[in-house]
N, C-alpha and C positions, 0 to 999 in steps of 0.2 A: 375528927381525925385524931389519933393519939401523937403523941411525938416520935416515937419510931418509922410512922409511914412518913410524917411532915423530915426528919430527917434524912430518910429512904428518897423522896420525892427530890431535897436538895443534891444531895450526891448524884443521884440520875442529870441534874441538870447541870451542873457541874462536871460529868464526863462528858455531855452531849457537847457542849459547851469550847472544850478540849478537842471532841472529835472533829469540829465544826473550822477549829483552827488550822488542824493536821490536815484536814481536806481542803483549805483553802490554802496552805503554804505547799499544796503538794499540785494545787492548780496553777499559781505562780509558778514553781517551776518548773513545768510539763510547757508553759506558755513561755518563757523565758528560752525552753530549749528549740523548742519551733521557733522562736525568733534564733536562734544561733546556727540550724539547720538552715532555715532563709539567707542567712549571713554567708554561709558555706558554699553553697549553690549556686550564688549571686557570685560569690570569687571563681568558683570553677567556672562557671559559662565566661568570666571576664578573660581568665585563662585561656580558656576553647577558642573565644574568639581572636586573640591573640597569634595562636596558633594556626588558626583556618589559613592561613598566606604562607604557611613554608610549603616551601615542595612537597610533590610525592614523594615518599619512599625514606625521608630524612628521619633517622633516627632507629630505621630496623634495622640494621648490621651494625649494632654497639659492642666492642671489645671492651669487654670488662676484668680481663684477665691480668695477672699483676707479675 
């Protein structure tokens, strides 16, 4: 091997290297935000179920007018 490929060969691995990181900080946060959508869904149904006990009808006739 001469040293342009032996240098060629380093650079390659050195990007791989790089992209390998970009693709693991970009799995942490794709999995960070599915834990924040779990977080979210888990308040709303806490909501919903909070709600299940008002009456029919409470809250369709709101005057919002000022």
């Amino acid at each position: 091997m001469d040293i342009a490929s032996i240098a060629s060969a380093l650079i390659s691995a050195q990007v791989g290297q790089v992209q390998l990181a970009v693709a693991a900080k970009l799995a942490k946060m794709n999995a960070e935000q599915g834990a924040s959508v779990v977080q979210l869904l888990e308040a709303a149904k806490g909501n919903f179920d909070r709600l299940a006990n008002v009456a029919a009808g409470i809250g369709t006739s709101l005057d919002i007018s000022v």
